[in-house]
N, C-alpha and C positions, 0 to 999 in steps of 0.2 A: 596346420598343414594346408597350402594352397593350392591350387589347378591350374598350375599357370600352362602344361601341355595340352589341357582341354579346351582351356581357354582360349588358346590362339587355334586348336582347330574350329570351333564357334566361329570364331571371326574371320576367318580364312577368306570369305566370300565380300567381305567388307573391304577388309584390309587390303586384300588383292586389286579391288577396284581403285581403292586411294591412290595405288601407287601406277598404275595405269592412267588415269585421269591426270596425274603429277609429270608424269611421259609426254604424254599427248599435249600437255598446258606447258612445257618448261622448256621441252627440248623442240627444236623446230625438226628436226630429221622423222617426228612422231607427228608433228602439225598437222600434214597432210595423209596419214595415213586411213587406207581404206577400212570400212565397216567389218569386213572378214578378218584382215589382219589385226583389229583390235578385239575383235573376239578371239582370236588364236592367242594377243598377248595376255588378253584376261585367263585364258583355260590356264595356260602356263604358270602366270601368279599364282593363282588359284593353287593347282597341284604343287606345286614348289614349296609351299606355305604349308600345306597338308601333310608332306612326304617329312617337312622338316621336323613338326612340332611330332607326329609321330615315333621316329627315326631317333629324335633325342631323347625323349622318353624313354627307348629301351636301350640306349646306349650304341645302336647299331651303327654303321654308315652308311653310306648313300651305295645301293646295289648297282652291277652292271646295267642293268636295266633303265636305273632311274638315270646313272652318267649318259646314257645312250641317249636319253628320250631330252636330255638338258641339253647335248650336243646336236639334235635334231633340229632340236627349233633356235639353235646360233645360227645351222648353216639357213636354215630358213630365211632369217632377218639382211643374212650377208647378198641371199640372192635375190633378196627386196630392195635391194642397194642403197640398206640404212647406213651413212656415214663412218667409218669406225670412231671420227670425236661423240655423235649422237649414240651411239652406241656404249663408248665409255661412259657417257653420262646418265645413259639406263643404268647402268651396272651399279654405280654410285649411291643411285636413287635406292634400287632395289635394298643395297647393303643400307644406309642409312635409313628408309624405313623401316626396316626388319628390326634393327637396333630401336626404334620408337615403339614399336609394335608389342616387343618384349616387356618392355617401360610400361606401354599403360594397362599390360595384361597381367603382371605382377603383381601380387599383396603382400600383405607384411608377413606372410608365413613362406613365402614364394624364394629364398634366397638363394637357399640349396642348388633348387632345380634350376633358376635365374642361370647361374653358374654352369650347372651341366650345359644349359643351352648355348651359352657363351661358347664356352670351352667346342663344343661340337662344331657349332660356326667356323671356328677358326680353322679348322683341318678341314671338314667337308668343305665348308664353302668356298674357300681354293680352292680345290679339287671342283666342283661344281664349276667356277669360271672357268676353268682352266680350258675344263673338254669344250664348253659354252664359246671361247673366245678361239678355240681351233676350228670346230664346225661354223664359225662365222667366217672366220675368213677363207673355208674350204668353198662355202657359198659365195664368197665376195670374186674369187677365180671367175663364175658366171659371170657376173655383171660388170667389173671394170679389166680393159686388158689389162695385159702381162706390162707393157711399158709403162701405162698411167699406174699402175701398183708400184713398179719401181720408184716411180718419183715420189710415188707416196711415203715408201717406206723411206725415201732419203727424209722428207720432212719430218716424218717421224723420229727418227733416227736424230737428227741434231734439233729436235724439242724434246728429246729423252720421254718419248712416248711409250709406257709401260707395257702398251698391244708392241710394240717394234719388234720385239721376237718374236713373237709368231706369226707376224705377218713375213719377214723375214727365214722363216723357216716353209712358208705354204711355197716362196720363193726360191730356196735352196739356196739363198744370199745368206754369206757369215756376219753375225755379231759380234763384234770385239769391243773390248774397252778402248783401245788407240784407234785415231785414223786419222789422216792428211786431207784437211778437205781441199780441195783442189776447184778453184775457180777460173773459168776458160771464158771470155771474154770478147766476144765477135766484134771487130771495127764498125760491118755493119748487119745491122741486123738482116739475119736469113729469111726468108719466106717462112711460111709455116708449115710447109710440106717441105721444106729442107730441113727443118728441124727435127721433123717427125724421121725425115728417111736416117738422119742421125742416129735416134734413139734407138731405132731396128737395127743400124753397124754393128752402134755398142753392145746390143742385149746378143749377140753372135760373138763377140770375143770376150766380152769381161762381165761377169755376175757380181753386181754392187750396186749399194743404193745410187743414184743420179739423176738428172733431169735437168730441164729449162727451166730456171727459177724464176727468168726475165726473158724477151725475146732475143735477148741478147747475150744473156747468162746464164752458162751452162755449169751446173755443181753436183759436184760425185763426191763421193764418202770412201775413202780408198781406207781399210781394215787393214790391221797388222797387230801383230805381236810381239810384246817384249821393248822395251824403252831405251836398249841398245844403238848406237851409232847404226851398225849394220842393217836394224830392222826400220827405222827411218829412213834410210838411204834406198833398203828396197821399195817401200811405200814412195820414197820420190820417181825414181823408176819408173813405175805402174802407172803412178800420175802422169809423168811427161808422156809415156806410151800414149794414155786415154787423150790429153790433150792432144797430140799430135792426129790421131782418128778424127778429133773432133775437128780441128784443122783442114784436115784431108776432106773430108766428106762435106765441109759448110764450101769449100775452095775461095774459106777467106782468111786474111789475118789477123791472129788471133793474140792475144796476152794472157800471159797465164800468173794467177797470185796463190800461193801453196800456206796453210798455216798445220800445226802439228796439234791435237787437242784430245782430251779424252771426254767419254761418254756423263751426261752432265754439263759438261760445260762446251758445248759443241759450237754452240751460238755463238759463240765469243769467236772462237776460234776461225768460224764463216765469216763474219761479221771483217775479222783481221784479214784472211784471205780475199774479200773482197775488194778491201780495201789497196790492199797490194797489187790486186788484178787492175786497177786502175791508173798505178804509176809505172806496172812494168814494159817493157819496149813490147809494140806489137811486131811480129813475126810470121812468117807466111809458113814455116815450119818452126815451131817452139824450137828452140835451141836448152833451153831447162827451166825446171818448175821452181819460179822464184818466190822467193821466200821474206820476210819482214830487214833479215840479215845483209840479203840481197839489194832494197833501195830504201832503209831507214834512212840515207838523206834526202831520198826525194818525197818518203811521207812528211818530213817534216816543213820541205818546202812546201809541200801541197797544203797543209797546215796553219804556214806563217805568209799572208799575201803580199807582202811585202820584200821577204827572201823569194818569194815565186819570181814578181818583178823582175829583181834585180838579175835572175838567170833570164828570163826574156830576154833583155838586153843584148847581155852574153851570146843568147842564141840568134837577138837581128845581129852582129857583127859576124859569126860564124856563117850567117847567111854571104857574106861579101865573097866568099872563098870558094873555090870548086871542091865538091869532095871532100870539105873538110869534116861535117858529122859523122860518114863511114870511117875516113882514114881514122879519126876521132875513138871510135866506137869497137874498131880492130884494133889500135893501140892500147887501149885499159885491157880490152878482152884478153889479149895476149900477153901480159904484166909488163905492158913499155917495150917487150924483146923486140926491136927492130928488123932483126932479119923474119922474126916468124910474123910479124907486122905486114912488112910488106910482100914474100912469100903469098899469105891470105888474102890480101886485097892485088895478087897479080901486077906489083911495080916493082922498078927499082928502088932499093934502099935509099939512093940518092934522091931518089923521085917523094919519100918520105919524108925525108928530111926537111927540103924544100915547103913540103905541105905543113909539118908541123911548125917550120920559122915563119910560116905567113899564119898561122894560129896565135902563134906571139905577139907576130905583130897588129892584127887585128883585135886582138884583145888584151893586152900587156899582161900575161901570162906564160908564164914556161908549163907547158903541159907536163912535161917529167917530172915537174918540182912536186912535194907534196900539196902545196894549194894547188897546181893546177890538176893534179887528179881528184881533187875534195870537189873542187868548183867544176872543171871541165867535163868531169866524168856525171855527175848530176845533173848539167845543162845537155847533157848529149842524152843520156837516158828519160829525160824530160820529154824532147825533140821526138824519141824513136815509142813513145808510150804516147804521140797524139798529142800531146799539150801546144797551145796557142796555134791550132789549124788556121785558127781566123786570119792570123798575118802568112800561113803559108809556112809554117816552119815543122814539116811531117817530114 
């Protein structure tokens, strides 16, 4: 029969410093830390290690008390404004030492109790992070605002970071499995006290993760439920809402790239939206949150530089003509229908007409035909997304 619970309280004052020293040496958020503060992390190891090897031994669990005193020194650390990556990587440390600790404190009679300790780990010691990881980010409220936490929790949020709910709940922001990440695009870039007056708009009408991921790029994490046509459609909604705020308040024009993605694979889904945000038409009020579906011929021009080219072209001829990328641009939008055609752009039908036969004849294409809406409609959304400013063609 072994001692493997007396064992580790023996070593409790050891073991503790190991994994403190390990803090301090690995994690840079601990690099700097003051003389006080690492005597607070040592007391803490210390008792933690105490309470455990204790606590398992008689099969107990961890008292109100001890959750109190575990949640104390979280929010402690939050309002030291240790990192929450530096902070997951204490946490790490702590569990995988403890799991070493147990190793070299065990003998060959030790299997048993080996086991009870195990087994105790796994239900306290959740519960121990759990209160640990709410009192840290109760502290964390002190030290960074309310806006730099939102953009945190968006980063969090699409790197599927395990703190993201509860930092997301210190918030009163929902976590969902879906969301629409939505990428808003500024032509040019705002100041940086525009930016900020931005993020104070949106923290007044819509609670979600978001932020300036560039000075130029603006990304929100729009939640939803249910995999439904309908609950997609509202998540577009919301987003073109957010976009458009972000519009109004930068008083620039803006593009918007929407992609659909769940928790996990968020990255990708950013990554697609970004992408999108790059070839959609810039707009001085978003007209809607465009989607892969929306200009998959122009990502792929974007793609093939040599089909870029060849729309270039397309677009110096379209340059010869008055009016011709709007009239252009109000015709696909409106599926060819001539009267609602020109109705929107304020002419007569006749007056249409005309524009569209000089489109023909400057580029030997029928825009009604189905090639001229494959080709024309992709060199025009090219045009109205910023592409080839350099010759003048916005």
């Amino acid at each position: 029969m072994g001692n493997l619970f007396g064992m580790l309280e023996r070593r409790a004052d050891d073991n503790a410093r190991r994994v403190v020293d390990a803090c301090v040496g690995e994690i840079a958020g601990f690099q700097a830390i003051e003389s006080g503060s690492r005597a607070s992390m040592m007391e803490f190891a210390v008792v933690v290690r105490r309470r455990t090897a204790e606590l398992a031994a008689s099969g107990e669990p961890l008292l109100d008390s001890d959750l109190a005193f575990i949640e104390s020194v979280g929010e402690q650390r939050g309002t030291q404004g240790v990192a929450p990556g530096c902070q997951r990587g204490a946490l790490a440390l702590h569990a995988a030492f403890t799991l070493r600790e147990i190793s070299e404190a065990a003998g060959p009679g030790d299997l048993t109790d080996t086991m009870r300790m195990i087994d105790w780990l796994a239900g306290q010691g959740t519960a121990a992070q759990a209160v640990y990881t709410r009192g840290y980010f109760r502290g964390y409220e002190r030290f960074l605002p309310t806006a730099s936490r939102v953009h945190l929790l968006a980063t969090m949020v699409l790197h599927d970071d395990p703190m993201a709910g509860e930092l997301a709940g210190s918030l009163g922001v929902p976590v969902t499995e879906h969301y629409l990440v939505t990428v808003v695009r500024v032509a040019t870039e705002p100041p940086e006290q525009c930016r900020e007056e931005v993020v104070g708009t949106l923290l007044q009408r819509h609670r979600l993760p978001f932020g300036w991921q560039e000075p130029d790029e603006f990304v929100a994490l729009v939640p939803y439920h249910g995999t439904g046509p309908e609950h997609r459609a509202a998540a577009e909604r919301a987003g073109l809402a957010l976009a458009r705020t972000v519009a109004e308040a930068v008083g620039r024009p803006c593009s918007v790239g929407t992609a659909h993605g769940r928790r996990r694979a968020l990255v990708q889904a950013a990554a697609l939206a970004r992408k999108v945000s790059r070839v959609a038409p810039i707009e001085r009020v978003p007209r809607r949150p465009y989607g892969v579906a929306d200009v998959f011929a122009e990502l792929g021009a974007v793609e093939t530089p040599q089909v870029d080219q060849w729309l270039r072209e397309t677009a110096r001829r379209l340059g010869d003509g008055p009016d011709l990328v709007p009239t252009l641009d109000a015709y696909y939008r409106n599926d060819m229908n001539r009267l609602r055609t020109a109705e929107s752009l304020h002419i007569h039908p006749r007056t249409l007409d005309y524009r569209l036969r000089r489109v023909r004849e400057l580029v030997g294409i029928e825009p009604g035909s189905t090639h001229g809406v494959r080709v024309l409609s992709t060199t025009v959304t090219r045009l109205l997304a910023g592409a080839w400013n350099e010759h003048g063609f916005a």
